[in-house]
N, C-alpha and C positions, 0 to 999 in steps of 0.2 A: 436566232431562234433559241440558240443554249440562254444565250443570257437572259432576254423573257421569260426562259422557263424557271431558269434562277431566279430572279425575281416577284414571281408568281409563289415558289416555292415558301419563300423566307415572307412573302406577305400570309400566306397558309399558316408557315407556323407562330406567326406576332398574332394571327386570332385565336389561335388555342390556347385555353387558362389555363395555367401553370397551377397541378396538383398540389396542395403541402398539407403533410400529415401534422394535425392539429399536436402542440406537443402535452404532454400527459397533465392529466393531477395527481397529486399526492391523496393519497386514501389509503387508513388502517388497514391490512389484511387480517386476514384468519389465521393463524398459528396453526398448523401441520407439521408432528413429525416428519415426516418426507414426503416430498413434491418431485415425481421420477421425471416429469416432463418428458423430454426425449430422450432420458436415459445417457446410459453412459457406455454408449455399443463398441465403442469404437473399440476401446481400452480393454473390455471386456473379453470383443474376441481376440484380441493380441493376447491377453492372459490365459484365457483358453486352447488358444494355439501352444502354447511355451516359449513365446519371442519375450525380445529381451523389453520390459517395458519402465520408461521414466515417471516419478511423480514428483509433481511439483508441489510445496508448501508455499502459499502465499501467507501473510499474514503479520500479527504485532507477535508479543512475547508471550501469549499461552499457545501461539504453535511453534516460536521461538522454543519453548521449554524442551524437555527430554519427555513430552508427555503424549496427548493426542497421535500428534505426527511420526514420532518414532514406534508408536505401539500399532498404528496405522499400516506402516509397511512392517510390520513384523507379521501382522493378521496377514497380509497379502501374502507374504512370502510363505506362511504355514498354510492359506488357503488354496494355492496356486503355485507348489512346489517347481511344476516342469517350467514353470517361468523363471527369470533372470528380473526381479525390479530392484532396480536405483533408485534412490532417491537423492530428491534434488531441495535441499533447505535453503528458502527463497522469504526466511520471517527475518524479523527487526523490531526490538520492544519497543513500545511507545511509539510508531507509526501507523499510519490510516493508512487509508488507498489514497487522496492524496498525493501522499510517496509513493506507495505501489505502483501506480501507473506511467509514473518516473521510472523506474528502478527493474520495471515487471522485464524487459530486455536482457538488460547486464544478468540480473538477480534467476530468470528461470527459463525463458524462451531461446537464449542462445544453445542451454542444455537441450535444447530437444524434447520438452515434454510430452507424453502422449496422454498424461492428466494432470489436471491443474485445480487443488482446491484453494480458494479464496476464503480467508477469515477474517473479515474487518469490521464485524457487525458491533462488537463491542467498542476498539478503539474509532471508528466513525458515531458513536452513542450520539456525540454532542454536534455533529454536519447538519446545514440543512437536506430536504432533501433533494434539492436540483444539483448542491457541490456532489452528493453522494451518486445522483445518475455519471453525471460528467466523469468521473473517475473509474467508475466501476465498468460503466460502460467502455471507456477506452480501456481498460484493462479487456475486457470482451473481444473488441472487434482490433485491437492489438496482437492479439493471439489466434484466431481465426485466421488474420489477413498472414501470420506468421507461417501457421498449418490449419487448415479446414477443418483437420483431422485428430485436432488434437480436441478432450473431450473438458470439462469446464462443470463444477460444484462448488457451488456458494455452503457456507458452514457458517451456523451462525452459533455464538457461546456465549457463556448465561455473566452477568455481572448483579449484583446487588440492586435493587430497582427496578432492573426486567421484569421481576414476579408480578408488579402489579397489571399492567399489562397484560402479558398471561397468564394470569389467572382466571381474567376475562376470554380468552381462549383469542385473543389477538397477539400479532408481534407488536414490538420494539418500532421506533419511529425508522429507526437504523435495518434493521431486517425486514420492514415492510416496503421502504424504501427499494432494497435490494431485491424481494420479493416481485415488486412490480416490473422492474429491469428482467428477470428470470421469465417473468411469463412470458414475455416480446423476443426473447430469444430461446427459450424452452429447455433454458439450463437447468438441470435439478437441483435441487436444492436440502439439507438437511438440519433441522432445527435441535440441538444439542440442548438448549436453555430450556425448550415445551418439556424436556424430560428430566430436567431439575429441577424445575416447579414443580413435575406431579408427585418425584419422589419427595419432595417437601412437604406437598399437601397430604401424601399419605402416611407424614410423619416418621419415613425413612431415611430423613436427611436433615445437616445443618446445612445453610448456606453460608455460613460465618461463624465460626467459633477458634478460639485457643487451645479448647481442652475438648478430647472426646469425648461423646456421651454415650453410654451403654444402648445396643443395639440401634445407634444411627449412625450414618456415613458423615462425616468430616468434612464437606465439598471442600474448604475453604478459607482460608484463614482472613484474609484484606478481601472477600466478596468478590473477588477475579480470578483470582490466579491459583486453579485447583492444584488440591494436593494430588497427590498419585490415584487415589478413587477416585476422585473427580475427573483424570483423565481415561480411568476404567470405562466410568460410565460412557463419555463422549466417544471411545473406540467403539463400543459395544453397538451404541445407535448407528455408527458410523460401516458397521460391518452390517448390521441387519439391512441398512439401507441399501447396499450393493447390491447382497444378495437378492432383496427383493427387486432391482432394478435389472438384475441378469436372467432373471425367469422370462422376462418379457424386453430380451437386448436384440439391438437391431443396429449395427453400424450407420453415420449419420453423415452426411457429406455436410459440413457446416458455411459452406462459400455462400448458398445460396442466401441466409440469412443476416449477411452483411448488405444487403441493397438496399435496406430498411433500416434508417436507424430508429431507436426511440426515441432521444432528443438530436437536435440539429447542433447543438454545441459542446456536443461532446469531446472526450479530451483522445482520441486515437492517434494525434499527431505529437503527443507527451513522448518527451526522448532525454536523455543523459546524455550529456557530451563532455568529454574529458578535458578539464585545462589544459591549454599548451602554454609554453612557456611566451611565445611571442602576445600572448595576452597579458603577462607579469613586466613590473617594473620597479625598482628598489631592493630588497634585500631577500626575494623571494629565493627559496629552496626547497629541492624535492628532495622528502625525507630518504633514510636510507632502510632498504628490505628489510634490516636488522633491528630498527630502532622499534623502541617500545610502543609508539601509536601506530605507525605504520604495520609492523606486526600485528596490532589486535582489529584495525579497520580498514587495512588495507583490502581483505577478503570482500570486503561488501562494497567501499569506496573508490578502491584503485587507486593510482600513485595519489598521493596527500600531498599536498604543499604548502610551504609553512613562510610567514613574513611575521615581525617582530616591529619591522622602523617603522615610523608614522613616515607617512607620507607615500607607503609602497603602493602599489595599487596593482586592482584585477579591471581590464576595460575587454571588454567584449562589443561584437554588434549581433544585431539576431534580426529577420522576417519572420516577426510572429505577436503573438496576443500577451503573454506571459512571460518572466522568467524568474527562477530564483539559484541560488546558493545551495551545493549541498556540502557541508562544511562540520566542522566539531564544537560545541561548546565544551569546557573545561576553566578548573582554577584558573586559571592564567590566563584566560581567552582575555580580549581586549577589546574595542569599538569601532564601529566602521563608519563613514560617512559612506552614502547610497549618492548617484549622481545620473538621471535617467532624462535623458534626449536635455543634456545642459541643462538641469533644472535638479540642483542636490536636494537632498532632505532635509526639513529642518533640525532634528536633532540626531547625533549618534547610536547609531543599533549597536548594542552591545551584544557579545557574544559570550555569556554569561548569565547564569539566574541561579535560583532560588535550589537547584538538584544539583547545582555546581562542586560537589566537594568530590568528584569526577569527571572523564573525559566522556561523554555520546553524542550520538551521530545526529543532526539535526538539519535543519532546512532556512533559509534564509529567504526571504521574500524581494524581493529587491525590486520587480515592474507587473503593474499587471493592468486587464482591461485597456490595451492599446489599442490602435486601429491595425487587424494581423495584417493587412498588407504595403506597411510603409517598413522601412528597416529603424532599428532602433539602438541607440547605443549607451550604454551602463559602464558605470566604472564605479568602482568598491577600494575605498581610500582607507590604510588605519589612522585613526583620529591620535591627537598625543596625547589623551591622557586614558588613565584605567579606568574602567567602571566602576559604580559604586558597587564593593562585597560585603554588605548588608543583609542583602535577601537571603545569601546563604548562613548565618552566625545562627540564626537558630536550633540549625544540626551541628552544631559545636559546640562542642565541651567546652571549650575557653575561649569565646570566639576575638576576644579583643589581645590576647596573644598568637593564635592561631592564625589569624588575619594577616600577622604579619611577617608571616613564614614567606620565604621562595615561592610554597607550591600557591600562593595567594597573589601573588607580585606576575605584574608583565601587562603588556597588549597583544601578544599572540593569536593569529587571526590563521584558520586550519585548514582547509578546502580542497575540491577534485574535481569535480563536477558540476556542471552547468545544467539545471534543469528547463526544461524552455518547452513552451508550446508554439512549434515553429520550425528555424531553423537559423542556425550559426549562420552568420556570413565572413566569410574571412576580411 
């Protein structure tokens, strides 16, 4: 009788159609200063209580800067004295989300945040927009699944080109992108750029200049990266928008709102995994706490590991869809040969370009669009010879001298971190 009725059961449920939530389209929105959504209750009443409360900076290098985000918890701390807030700087110039949704762990959620602003509307400009759900979204339901309770603000900031766009009173392909992820999980949102447009249009503002001009603001020198008034303005908006979001604050339980995703292939399973050493072979070395790179990347990267001999190699396995390299370009970097489920690449990745007459933090691509549930294995070879340093002689003074200094010379290949959508297999 049990087992008929098992039977019975599992024929019941092979006749009911399996629901699936149609996945979205992309469509312009409308540019609003701020969109409270669900607000930001949570943070709110912790600041209003006097407990001790976290914020997290997500973003590229104008939250990187000493601008926005530092002038940010300075407001909080003069507006909400009986509290205690830390801050927790969670930027990197020249990265997207992307990388954030890699790094969102190590970089902001291990502290503990109890808010979390996101700025990537700018360096995501040129994603489409399904890379930009996938990442942003797993930076969302990454952080929720972490604390429920931790509260979540998209920021978007203005670059050179946005104006046309809003001016029409719509966003950027980049914040409407973001926009529509916001309304599906009812995160607020505050648009920094709709108020450097208008103070443009009303002729209060340069968006780009070297020299200041009588009675206007300065936003800007390179169309990005505001000077100190331009990070005035972006606090200013950024402070009216709390407040208006605390007259009508209501603590929010955020679990429920993970049962629903907006796309089915989003990246929530995005994770950092530290090299070990039984992944190295050849002349690999873990720098030391004192050294000069280690010192300045270690903060964001974690131990760094350095090989020089060709032939050294990084081999990993992973169950998963994706993986890459989170590693350094520099002078010196060298070329790597890719090698994924036996089947190398045709030519050598070089670990070098064009902004090379410095060491930054970069990302290497190494497999992607696998089948996620077969395991997969990668190994990252240095090639013998140097890349061409060409790309960079243009930012040189004497480049055909220069070239062939030390700091020019090597195949140095830099690395920490395993990015992977998935999971390591030992």
């Amino acid at each position: 009788m049990k087992s008929a009725l098992a039977t019975l059961a599992l024929c019941f449920v092979a006749l009911v159609p399996t629901v699936t939530t149609a996945e979205p389209a992309y469509h312009v929105v409308q540019a609003e200063l701020v969109k409270p959504r669900d607000g930001l209750g949570n943070v709110l009443a912790k600041l209003e209580a006097g407990q001790t409360v976290r914020v997290a900076y997500l973003g590229g290098s104008i939250t990187a800067a000493n601008g926005w985000r530092v002038k940010t918890t300075a407001w909080l701390k003069q507006k909400y004295p009986q509290a205690t807030i830390e801050e927790i700087h969670a930027a990197i110039g020249g990265t997207g989300s992307d990388l954030g949704v890699f790094r969102l762990e190590r970089d902001a959620l291990r502290h503990k945040p109890d808010l979390l602003f996101v700025e990537f509307a700018v360096n995501d400009g040129g994603a489409p927009p399904d890379r930009i759900w996938k990442a942003m979204e797993g930076i969302v339901r990454q952080t929720w699944a972490a604390n429920p309770k931790t509260d979540i603000c998209f920021v978007y900031t203005f670059r050179v080109n946005y104006e046309e766009p809003l001016r029409k009173g719509e966003c950027p392909q980049a914040a409407s992108a973001m926009e529509l992820l916001a309304d599906h999980y009812g995160i607020p949102s505050v648009n920094f750029a709709k108020k450097i447009v208008e103070l443009e249009s009303d002729g209060k503002l340069i968006f780009q200049s070297d020299e200041p001009e009588d009675g206007k603001i300065q936003f800007s020198k390179d169309g990005v990266h505001p000077f100190d008034a331009g990070h005035e303005i972006y606090t200013e908006v950024l402070a009216d928008a709390i407040e208006q979001m605390a007259a009508n604050a209501h603590p929010v339980d955020h679990r429920a709102k993970l049962k629903d995703s907006f796309i089915s292939d989003h990246w929530q399973a995005a994770k950092m995994v530290p090299i070990s050493s039984d992944m190295l072979s050849g002349d690999w070395k873990a720098l030391a706490e004192d050294s000069t790179l280690q010192k300045r990347f270690g903060n964001r990267m974690g131990q760094i590991y350095e090989a020089a001999e060709p032939g050294s190699k990084l081999t990993f396995r992973f169950k998963g869809s994706s993986a890459k390299l989170y590693d350094l370009l520099g002078p010196d970097g060298g070329q790597v040969v890719i090698t994924v489920d036996g089947k190398p690449r045709e030519k050598p990745v070089p670990r070098f370009d064009s902004y090379c007459t410095y060491h930054r933090i970069a990302t290497l691509s190494l497999a992607g669009d696998l089948d996620p549930e077969k395991v997969h294995e990668v190994t990252i070879e240095i090639h013998p010879d140097q890349p061409d340093r060409q790309p960079v002689a243009f930012r040189l003074k004497n480049p055909e001298e220069e070239l062939k200094t030390p700091k020019y010379q090597g195949t140095n290949v830099r690395a920490s971190q395993i990015l992977v959508l998935g999971d390591i297999v030992p």
